[in-house]
ChimeraX commands (.cxc) that place a marker at each C-alpha (Angstrom):
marker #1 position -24.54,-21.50,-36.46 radius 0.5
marker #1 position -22.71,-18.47,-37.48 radius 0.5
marker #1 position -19.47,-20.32,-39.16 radius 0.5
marker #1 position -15.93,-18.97,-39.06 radius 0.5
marker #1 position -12.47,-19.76,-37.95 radius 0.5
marker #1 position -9.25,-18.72,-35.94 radius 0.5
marker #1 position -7.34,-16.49,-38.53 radius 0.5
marker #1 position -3.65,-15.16,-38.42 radius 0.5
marker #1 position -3.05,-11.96,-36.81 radius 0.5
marker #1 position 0.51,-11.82,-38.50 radius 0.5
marker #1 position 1.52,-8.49,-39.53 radius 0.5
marker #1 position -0.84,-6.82,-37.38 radius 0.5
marker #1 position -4.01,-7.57,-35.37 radius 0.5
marker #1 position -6.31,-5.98,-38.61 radius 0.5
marker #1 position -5.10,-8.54,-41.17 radius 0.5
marker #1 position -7.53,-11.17,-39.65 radius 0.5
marker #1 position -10.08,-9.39,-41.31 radius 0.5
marker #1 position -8.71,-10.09,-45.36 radius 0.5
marker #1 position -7.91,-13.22,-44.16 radius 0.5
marker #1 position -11.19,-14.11,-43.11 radius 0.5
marker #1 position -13.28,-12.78,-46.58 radius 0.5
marker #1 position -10.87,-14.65,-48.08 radius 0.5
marker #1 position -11.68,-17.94,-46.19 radius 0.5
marker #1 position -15.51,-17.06,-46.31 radius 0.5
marker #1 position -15.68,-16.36,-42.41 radius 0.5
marker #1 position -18.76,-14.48,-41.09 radius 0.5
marker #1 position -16.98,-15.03,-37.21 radius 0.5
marker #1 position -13.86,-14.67,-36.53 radius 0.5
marker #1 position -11.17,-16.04,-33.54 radius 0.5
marker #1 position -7.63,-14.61,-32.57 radius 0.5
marker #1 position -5.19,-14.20,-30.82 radius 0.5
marker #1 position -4.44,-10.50,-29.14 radius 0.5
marker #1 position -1.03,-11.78,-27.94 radius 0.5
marker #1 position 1.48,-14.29,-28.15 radius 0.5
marker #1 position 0.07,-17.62,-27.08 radius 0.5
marker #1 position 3.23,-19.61,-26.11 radius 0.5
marker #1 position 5.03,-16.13,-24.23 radius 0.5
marker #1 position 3.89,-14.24,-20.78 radius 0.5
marker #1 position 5.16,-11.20,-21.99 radius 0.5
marker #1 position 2.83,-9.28,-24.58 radius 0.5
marker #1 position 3.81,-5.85,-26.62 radius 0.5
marker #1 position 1.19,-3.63,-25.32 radius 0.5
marker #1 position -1.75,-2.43,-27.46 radius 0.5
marker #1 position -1.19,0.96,-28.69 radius 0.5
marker #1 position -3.59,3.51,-29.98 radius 0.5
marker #1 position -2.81,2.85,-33.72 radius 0.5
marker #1 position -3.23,-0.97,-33.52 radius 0.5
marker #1 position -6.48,-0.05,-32.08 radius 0.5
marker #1 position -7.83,1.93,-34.43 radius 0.5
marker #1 position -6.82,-0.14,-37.06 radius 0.5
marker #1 position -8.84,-3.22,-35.91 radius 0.5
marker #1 position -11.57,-1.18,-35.34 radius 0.5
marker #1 position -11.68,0.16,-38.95 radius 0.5
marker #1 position -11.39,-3.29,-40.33 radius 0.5
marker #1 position -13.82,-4.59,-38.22 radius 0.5
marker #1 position -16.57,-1.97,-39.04 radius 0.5
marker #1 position -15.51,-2.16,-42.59 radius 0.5
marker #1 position -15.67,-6.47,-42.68 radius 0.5
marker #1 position -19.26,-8.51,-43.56 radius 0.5
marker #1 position -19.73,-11.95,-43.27 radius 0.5
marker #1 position -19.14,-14.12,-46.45 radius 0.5
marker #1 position -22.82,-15.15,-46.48 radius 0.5
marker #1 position -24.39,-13.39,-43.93 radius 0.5
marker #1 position -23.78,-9.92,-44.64 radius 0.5
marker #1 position -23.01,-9.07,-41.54 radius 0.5
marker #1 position -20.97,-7.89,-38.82 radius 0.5
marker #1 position -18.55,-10.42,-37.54 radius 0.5
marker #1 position -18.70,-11.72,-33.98 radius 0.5
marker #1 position -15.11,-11.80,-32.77 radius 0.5
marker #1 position -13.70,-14.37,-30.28 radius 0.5
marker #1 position -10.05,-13.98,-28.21 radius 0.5
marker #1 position -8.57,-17.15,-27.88 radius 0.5
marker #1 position -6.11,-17.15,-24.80 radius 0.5
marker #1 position -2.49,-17.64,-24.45 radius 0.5
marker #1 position -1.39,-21.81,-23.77 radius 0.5
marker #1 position 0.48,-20.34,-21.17 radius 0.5
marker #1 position -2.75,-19.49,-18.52 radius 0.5
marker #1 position -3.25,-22.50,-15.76 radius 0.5
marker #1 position -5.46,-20.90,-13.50 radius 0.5
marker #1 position -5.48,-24.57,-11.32 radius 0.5
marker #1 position -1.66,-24.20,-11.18 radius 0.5
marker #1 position -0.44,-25.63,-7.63 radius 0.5
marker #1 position 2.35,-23.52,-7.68 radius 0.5
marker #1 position 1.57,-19.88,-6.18 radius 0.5
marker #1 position 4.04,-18.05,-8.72 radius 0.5
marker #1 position 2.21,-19.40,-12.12 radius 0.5
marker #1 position -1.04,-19.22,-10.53 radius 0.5
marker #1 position -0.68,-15.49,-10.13 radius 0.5
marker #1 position 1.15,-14.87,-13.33 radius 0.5
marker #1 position -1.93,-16.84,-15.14 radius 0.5
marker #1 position -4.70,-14.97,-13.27 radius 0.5
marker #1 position -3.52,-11.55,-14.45 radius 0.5
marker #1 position -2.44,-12.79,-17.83 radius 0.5
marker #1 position -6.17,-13.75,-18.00 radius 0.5
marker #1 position -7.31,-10.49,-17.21 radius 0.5
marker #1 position -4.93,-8.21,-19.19 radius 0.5
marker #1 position -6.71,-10.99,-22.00 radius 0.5
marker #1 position -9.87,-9.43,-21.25 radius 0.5
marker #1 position -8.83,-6.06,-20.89 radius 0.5
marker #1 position -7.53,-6.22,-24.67 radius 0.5
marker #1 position -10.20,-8.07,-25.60 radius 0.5
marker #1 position -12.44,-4.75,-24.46 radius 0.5
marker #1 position -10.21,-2.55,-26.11 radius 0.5
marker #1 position -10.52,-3.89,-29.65 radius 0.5
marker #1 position -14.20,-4.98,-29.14 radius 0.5
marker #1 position -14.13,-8.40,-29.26 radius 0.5
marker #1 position -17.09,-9.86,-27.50 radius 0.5
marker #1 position -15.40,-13.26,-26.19 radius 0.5
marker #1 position -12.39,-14.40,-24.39 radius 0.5
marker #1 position -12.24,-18.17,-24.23 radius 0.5
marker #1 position -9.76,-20.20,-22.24 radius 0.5
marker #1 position -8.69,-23.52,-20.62 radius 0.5
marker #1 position -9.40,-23.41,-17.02 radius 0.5
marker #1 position -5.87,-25.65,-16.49 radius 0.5
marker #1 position -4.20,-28.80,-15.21 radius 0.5
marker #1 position -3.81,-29.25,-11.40 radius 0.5
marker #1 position -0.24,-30.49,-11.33 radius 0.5
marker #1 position 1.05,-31.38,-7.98 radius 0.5
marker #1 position -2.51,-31.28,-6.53 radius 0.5
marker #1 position -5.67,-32.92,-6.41 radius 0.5
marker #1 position -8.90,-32.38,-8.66 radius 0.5
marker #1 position -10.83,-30.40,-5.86 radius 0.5
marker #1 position -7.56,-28.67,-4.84 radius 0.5
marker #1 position -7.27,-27.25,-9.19 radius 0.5
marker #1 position -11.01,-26.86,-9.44 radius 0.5
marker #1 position -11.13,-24.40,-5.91 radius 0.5
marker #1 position -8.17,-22.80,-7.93 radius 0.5
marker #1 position -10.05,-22.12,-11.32 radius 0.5
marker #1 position -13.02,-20.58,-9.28 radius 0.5
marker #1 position -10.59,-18.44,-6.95 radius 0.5
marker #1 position -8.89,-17.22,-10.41 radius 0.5
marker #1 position -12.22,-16.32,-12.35 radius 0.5
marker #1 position -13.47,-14.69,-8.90 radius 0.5
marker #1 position -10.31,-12.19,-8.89 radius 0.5
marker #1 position -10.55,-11.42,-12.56 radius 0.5
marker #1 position -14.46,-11.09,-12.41 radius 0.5
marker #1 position -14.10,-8.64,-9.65 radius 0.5
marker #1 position -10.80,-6.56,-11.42 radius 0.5
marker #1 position -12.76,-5.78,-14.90 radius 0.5
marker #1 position -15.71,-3.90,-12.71 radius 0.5
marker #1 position -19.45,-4.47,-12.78 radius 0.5
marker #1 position -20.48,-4.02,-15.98 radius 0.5
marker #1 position -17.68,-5.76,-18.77 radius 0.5
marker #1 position -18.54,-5.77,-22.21 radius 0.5
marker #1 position -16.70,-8.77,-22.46 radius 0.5
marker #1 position -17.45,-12.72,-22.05 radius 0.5
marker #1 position -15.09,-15.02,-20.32 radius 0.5
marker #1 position -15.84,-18.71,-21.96 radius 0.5
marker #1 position -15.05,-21.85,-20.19 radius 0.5
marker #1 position -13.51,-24.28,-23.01 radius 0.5
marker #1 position -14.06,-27.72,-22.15 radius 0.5
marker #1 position -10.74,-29.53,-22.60 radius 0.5
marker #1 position -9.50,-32.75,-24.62 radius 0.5
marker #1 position -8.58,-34.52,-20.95 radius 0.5
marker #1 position -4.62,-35.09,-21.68 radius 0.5
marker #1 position -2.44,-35.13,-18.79 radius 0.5
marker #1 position -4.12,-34.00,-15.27 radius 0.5
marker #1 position -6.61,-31.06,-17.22 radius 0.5
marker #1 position -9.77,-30.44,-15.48 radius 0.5
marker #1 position -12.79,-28.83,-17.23 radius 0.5
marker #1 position -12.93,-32.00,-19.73 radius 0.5
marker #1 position -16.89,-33.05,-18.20 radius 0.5
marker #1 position -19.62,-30.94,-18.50 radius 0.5
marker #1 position -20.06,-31.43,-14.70 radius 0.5
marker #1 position -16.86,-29.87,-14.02 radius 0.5
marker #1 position -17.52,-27.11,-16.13 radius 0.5
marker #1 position -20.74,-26.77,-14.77 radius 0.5
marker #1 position -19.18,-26.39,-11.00 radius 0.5
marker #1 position -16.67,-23.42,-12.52 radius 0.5
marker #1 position -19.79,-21.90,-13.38 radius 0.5
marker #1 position -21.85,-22.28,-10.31 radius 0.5
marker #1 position -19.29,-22.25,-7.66 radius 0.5
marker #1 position -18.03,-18.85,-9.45 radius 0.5
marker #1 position -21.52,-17.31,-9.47 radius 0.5
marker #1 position -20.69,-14.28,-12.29 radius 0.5
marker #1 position -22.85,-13.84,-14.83 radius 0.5
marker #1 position -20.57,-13.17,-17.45 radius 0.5
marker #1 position -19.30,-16.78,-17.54 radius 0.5
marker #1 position -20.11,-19.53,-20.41 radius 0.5
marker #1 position -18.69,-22.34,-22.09 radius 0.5
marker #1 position -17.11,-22.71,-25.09 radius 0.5
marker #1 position -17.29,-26.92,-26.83 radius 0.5
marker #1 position -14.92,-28.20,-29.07 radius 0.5
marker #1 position -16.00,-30.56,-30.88 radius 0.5
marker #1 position -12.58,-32.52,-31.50 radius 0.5
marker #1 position -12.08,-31.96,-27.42 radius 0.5
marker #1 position -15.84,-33.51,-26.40 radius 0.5
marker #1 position -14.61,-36.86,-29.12 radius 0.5
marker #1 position -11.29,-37.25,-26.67 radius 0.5
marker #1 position -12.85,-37.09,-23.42 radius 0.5
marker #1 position -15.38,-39.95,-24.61 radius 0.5
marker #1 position -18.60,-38.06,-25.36 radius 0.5
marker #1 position -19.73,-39.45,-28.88 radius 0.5
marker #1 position -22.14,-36.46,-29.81 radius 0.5
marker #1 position -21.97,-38.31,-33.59 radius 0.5
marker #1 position -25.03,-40.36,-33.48 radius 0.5
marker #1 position -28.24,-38.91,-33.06 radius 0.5
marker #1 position -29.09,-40.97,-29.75 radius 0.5
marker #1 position -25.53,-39.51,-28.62 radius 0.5
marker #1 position -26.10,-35.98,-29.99 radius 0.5
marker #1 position -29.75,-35.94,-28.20 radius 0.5
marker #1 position -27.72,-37.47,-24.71 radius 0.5
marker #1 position -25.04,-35.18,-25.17 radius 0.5
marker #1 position -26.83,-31.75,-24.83 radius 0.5
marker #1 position -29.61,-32.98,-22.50 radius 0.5
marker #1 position -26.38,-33.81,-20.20 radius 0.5
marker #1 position -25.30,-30.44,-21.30 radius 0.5
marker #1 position -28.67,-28.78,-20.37 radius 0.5
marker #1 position -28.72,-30.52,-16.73 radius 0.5
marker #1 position -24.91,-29.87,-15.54 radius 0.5
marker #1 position -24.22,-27.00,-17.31 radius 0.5
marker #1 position -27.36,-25.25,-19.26 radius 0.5
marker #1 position -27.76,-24.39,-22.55 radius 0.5
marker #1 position -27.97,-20.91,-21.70 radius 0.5
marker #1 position -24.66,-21.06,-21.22 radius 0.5
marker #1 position -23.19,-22.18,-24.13 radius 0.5
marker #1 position -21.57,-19.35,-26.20 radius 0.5
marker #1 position -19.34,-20.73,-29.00 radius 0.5
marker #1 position -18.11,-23.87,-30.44 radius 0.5
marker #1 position -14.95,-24.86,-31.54 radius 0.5
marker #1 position -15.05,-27.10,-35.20 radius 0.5
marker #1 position -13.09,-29.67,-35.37 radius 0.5
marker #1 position -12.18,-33.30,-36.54 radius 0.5
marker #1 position -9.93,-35.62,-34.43 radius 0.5
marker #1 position -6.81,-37.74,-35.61 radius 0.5
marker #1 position -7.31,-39.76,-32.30 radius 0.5
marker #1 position -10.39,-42.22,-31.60 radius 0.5
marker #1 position -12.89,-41.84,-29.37 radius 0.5
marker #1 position -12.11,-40.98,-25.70 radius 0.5
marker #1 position -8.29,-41.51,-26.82 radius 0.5
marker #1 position -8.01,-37.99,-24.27 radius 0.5
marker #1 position -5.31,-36.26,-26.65 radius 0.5
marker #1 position -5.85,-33.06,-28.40 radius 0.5
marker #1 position -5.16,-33.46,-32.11 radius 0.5
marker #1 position -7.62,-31.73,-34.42 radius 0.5
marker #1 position -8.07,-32.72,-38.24 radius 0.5
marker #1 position -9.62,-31.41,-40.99 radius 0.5
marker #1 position -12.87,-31.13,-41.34 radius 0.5
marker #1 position -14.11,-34.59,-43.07 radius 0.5
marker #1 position -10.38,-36.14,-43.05 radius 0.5
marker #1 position -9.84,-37.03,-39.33 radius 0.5
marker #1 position -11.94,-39.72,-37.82 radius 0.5
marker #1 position -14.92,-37.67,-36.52 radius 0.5
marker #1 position -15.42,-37.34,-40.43 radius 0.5
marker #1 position -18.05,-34.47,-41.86 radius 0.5
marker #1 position -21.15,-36.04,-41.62 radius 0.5
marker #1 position -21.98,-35.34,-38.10 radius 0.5
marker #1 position -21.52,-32.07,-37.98 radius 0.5
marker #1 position -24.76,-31.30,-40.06 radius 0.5
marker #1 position -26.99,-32.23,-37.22 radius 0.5
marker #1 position -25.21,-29.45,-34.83 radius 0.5
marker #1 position -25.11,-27.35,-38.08 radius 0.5
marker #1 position -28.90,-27.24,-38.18 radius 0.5
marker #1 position -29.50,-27.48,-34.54 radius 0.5
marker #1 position -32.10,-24.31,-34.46 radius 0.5
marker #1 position -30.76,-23.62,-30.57 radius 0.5
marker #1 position -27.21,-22.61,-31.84 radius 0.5
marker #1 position -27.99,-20.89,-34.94 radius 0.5
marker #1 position -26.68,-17.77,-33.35 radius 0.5
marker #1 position -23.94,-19.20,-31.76 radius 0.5
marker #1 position -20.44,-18.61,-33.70 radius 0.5
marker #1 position -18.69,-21.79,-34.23 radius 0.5
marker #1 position -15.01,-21.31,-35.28 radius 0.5
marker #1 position -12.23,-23.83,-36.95 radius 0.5
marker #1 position -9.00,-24.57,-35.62 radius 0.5
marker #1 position -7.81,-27.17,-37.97 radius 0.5
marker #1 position -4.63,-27.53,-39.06 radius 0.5
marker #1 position -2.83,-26.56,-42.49 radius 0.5
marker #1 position -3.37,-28.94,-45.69 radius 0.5
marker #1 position -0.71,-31.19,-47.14 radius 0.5
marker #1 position 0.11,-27.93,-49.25 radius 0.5
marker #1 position 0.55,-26.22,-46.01 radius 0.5
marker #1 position -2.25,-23.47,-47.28 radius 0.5
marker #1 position -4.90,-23.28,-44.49 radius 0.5
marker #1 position -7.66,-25.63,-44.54 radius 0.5
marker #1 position -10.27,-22.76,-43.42 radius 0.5
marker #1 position -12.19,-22.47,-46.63 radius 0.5
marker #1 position -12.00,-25.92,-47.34 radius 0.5
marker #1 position -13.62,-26.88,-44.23 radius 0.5
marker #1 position -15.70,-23.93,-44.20 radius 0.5
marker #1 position -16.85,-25.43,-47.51 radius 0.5
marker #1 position -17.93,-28.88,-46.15 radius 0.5
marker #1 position -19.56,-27.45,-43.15 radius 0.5
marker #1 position -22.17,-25.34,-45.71 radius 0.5
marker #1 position -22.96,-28.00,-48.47 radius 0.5
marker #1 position -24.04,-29.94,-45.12 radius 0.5
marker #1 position -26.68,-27.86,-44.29 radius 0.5
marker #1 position -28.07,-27.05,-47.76 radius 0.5
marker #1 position -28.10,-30.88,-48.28 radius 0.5
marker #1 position -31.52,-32.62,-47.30 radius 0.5
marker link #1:1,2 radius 0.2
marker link #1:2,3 radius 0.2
marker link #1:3,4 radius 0.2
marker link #1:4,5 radius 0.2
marker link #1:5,6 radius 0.2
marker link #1:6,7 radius 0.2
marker link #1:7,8 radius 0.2
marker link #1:8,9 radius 0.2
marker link #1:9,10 radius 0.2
marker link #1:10,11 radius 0.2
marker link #1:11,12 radius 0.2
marker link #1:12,13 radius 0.2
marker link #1:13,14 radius 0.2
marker link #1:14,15 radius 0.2
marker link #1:15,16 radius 0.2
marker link #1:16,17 radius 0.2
marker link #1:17,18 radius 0.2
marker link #1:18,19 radius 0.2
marker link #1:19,20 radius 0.2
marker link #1:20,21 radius 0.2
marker link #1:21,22 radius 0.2
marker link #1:22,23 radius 0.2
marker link #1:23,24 radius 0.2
marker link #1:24,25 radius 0.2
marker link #1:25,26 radius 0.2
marker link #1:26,27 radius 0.2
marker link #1:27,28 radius 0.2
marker link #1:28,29 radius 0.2
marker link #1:29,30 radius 0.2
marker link #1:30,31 radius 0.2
marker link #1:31,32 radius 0.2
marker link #1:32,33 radius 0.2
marker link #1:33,34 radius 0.2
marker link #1:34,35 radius 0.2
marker link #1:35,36 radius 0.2
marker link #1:36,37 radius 0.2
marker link #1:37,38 radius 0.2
marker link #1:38,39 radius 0.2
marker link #1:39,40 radius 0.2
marker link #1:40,41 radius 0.2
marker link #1:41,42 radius 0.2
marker link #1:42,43 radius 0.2
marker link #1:43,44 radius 0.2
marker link #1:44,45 radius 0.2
marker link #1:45,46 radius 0.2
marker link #1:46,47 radius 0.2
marker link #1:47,48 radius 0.2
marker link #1:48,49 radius 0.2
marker link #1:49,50 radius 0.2
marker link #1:50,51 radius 0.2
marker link #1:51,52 radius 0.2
marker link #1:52,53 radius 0.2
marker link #1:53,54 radius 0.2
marker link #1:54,55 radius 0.2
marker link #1:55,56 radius 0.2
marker link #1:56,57 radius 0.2
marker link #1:57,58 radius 0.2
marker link #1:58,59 radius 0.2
marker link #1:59,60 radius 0.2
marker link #1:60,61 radius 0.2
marker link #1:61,62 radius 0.2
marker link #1:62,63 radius 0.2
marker link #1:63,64 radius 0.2
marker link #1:64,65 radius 0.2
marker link #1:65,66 radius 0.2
marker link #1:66,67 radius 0.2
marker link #1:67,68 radius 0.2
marker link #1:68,69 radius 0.2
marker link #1:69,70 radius 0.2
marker link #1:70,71 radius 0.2
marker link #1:71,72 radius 0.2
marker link #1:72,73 radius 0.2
marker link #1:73,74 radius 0.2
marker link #1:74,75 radius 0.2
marker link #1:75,76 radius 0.2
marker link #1:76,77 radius 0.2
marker link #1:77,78 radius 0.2
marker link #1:78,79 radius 0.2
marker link #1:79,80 radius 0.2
marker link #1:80,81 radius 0.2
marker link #1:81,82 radius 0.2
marker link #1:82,83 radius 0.2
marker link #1:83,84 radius 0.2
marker link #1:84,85 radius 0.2
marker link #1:85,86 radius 0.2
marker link #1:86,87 radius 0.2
marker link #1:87,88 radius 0.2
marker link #1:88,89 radius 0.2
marker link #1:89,90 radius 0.2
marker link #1:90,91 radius 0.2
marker link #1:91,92 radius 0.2
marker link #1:92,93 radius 0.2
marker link #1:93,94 radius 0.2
marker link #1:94,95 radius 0.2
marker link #1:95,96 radius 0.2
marker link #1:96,97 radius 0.2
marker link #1:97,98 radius 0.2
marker link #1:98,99 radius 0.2
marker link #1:99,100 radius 0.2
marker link #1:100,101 radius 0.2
marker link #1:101,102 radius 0.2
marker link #1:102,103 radius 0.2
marker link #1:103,104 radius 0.2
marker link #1:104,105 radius 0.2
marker link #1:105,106 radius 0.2
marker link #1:106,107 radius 0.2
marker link #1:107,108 radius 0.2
marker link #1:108,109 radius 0.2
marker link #1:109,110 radius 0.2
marker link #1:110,111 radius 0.2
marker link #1:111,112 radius 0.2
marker link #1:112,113 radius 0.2
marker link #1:113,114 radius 0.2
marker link #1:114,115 radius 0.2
marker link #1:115,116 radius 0.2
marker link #1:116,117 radius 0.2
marker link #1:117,118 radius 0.2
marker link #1:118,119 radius 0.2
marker link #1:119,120 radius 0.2
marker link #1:120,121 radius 0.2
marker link #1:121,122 radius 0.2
marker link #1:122,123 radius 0.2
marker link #1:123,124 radius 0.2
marker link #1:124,125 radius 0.2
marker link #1:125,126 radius 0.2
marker link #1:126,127 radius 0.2
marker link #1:127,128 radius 0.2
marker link #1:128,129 radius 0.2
marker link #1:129,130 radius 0.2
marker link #1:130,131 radius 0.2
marker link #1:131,132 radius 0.2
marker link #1:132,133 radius 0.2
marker link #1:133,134 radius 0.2
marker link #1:134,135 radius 0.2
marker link #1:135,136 radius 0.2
marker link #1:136,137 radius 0.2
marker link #1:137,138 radius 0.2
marker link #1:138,139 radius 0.2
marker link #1:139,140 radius 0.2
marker link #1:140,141 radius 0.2
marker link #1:141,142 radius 0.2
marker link #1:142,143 radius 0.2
marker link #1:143,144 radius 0.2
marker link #1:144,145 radius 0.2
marker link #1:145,146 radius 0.2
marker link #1:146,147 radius 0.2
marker link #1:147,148 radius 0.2
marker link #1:148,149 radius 0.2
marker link #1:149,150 radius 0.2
marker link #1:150,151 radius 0.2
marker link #1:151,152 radius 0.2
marker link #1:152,153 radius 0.2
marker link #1:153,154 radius 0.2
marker link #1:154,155 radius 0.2
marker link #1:155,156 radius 0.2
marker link #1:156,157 radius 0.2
marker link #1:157,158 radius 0.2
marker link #1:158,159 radius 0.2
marker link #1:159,160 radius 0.2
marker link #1:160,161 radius 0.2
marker link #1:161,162 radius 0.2
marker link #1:162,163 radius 0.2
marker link #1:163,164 radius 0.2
marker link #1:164,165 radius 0.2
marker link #1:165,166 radius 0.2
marker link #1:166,167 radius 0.2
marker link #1:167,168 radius 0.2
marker link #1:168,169 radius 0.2
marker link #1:169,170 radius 0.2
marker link #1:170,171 radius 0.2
marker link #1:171,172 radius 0.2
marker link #1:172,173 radius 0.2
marker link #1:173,174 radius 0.2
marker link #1:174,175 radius 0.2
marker link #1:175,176 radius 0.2
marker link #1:176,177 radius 0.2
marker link #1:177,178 radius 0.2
marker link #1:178,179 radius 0.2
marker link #1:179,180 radius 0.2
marker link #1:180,181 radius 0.2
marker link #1:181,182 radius 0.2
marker link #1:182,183 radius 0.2
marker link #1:183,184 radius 0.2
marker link #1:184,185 radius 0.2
marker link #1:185,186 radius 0.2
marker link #1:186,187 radius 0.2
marker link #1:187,188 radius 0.2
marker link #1:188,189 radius 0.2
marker link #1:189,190 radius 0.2
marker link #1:190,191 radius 0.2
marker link #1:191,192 radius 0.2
marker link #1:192,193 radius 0.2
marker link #1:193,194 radius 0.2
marker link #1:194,195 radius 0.2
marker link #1:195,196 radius 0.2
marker link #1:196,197 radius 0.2
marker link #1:197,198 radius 0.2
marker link #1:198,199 radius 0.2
marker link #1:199,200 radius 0.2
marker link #1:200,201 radius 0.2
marker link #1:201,202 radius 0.2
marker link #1:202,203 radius 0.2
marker link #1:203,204 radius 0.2
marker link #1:204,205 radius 0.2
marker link #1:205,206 radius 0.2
marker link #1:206,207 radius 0.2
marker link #1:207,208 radius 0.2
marker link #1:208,209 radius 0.2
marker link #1:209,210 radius 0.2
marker link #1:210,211 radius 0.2
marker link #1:211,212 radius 0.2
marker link #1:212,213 radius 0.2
marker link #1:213,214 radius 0.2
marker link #1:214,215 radius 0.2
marker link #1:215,216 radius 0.2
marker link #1:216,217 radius 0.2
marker link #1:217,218 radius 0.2
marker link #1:218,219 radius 0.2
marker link #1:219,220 radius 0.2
marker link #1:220,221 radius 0.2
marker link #1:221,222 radius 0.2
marker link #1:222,223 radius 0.2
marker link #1:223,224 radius 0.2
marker link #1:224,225 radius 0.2
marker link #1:225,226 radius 0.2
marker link #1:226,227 radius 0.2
marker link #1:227,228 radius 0.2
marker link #1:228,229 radius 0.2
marker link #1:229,230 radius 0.2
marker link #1:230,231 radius 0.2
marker link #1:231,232 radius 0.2
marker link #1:232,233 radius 0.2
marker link #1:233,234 radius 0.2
marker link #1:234,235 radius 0.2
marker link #1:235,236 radius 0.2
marker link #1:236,237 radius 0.2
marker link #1:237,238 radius 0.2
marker link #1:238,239 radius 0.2
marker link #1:239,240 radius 0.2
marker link #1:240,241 radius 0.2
marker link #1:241,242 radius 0.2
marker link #1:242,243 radius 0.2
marker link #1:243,244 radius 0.2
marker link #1:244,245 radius 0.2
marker link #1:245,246 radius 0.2
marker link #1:246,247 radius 0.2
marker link #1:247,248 radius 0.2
marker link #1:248,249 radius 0.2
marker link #1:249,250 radius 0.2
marker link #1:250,251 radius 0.2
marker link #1:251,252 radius 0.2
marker link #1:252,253 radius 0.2
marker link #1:253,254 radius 0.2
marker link #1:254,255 radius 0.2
marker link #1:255,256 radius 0.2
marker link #1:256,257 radius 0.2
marker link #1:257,258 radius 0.2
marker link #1:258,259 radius 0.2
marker link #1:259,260 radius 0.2
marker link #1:260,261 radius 0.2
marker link #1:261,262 radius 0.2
marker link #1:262,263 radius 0.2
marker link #1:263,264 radius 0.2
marker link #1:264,265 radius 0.2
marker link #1:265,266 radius 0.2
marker link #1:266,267 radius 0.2
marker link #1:267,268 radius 0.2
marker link #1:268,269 radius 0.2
marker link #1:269,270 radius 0.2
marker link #1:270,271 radius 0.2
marker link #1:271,272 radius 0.2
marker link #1:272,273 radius 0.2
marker link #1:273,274 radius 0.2
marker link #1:274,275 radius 0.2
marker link #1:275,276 radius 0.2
marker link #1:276,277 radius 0.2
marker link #1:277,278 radius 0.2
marker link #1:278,279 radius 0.2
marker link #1:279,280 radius 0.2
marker link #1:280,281 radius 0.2
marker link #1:281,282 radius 0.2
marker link #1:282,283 radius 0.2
marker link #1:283,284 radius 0.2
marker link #1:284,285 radius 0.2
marker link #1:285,286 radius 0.2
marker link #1:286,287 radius 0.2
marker link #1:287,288 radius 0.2
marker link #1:288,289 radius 0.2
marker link #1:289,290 radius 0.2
view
C-alpha cells in the first residue's frame, strides 16, 4: 500500500506538499475547498500553478516517487438528500469537486454518497445514482478524474455503509469511472470485523462478490474510539483507539493493494501536533516486522 495522509492546505493549496515530507507521506489527501461551506473561492491561475510546481517537485518519503493525490469532498454534499433544493446544490458542488480536482491534477475525488432524511433507503439510494449519473455525464467522456464511493460509518440514516449498497451505486450507475474508497475506522462501526484473519479473508471475499476488487481505489487508515458495529464515526490514532495497530499489517502486506494509496485521517495528539508521522510510523515497522 502506498501510505500517506490528509494534510492541511492552510495557507495555500501547495503547502500540503512540505507538510507531507515532513510527515513521511508518499500519497497525499486534501481538501480543494472548504468542507463545512457551499460557497468556495474559485481556483485561480496562480494557485494552480503553484500546486503543480510542488507537486512535480514532491517524492515520496520512501518511495521516491511521485505522489498520488486524493480530493476529499466537502461534509456538506448529500447526494440522497429528500429535499430538491440540497439535492441540487450537492450534485453540482460534487462536480465543481471534480472539476478542481482536474485542474490541479489530482487523480481522486472521494465522497459520502449521503443520508436519506425524510425518505426511505430505496428512495436515497435512486437519489445517489441519479446524482453520480448527472455529474458523470457534465465532466464529458473522457475525465481524468476518479469519483470514489466512501463507504460510511452508518450514524444516523447514511446509506453506502454495506458493501452491497455500495455495490448497487456502482452497478445501477453503470460509469466506469466509479470506485470505492474503505475506511477502515468506518467498516469497524458498521460491524464488519476485518481484524482477524478469518474476518479479513470474509471481509474482501464479500468485497469481491458485491462490489469487486477491481473497484477498490483507496483506503482510508484509521483506528476507532467506538467498539465494534457501535455505527459512529470517531477515528483514533493509529494503535491508541480500539482497532489497535496490529491488524493493520495484514492489509499492509496484502499484495492486491500494494498500489493502492491508503491515507490517515486521525486526529491531533494530546500535544495537539498531528499524529501523521506517528501513525505513519506504526503502519511501516508493521510490515518490516516478520
Amino acid at each position: 500500500m502506498i501510505l500517506g495522509a490528509h494534510e492541511s492546505v492552510a495557507g495555500g493549496l501547495h503547502e500540503v506538499f512540505p507538510r507531507a515530507a515532513r510527515d513521511g507521506c508518499d500519497a497525499v489527501q486534501l481538501w480543494t475547498r472548504s468542507s463545512r461551506q457551499w460557497a468556495a473561492k474559485p481556483l485561480d491561475a496562480a494557485a494552480i500553478a503553484a500546486f503543480k510546481r510542488g507537486h512535480r517537485r514532491a517524492r515520496g518519503a520512501t518511495t521516491g516517487a511521485k505522489l498520488p493525490l486524493a480530493a476529499h469532498a466537502s461534509y456538506l454534499i448529500n447526494l440522497a438528500a429528500a429535499s430538491a433544493l440540497i439535492w441540487e446544490r450537492s450534485t453540482e458542488t460534487l462536480y465543481e469537486e471534480c472539476v478542481r480536482a482536474e485542474a490541479l491534477g489530482v487523480s481522486q475525488v472521494i465522497v459520502h454518497p449521503g443520508a436519506c432524511v425524510g425518505c426511505s433507503v430505496e428512495d436515497g439510494m435512486a437519489r445517489v445514482v441519479r446524482a453520480l449519473k448527472q455529474v458523470c455525464a457534465a465532466l464529458g467522456a473522457k475525465p481524468k478524474v476518479r469519483l470514489l464511493l466512501e463507504i460510511t460509518a452508518g450514524q444516523g440514516t447514511c446509506i453506502g455503509c454495506s458493501f452491497a449498497e455500495l455495490g448497487e451505486m456502482l452497478q445501477r450507475t453503470g460509469e466506469r469511472r466509479l470506485g470505492v474508497c474503505l475506511d477502515t475506522q468506518h467498516m469497524w462501526a458498521v460491524g464488519i470485523d476485518w481484524t482477524t484473519p478469518r474476518g479479513y479473508d470474509r471481509t474482501f471475499e464479500e468485497l469481491d462478490r458485491t462490489v469487486g476488487l477491481a473497484h477498490l481505489e483507496a483506503f482510508h487508515l484509521n483506528d476507532s474510539k467506538r467498539p465494534l458495529g457501535s455505527r459512529v464515526d470517531r477515528h483514533a490514532v493509529i494503535g491508541e483507539g480500539l482497532i489497535k495497530a496490529r491488524p493493520f499489517a495484514r492489509l499492509l502486506r496484502d499484495e492486491r493493494f500494494a498500489e493502492i494509496p491508503g491515507f490517515l485521517e486521525t486526529p491531533p495528539l494530546e500535544s495537539g501536533e498531528d499524529s501523521f508521522a506517528l501513525g505513519l510510523s506504526r503502519l511501516r515497522a508493521l510490515t518490516r516486522r516478520s
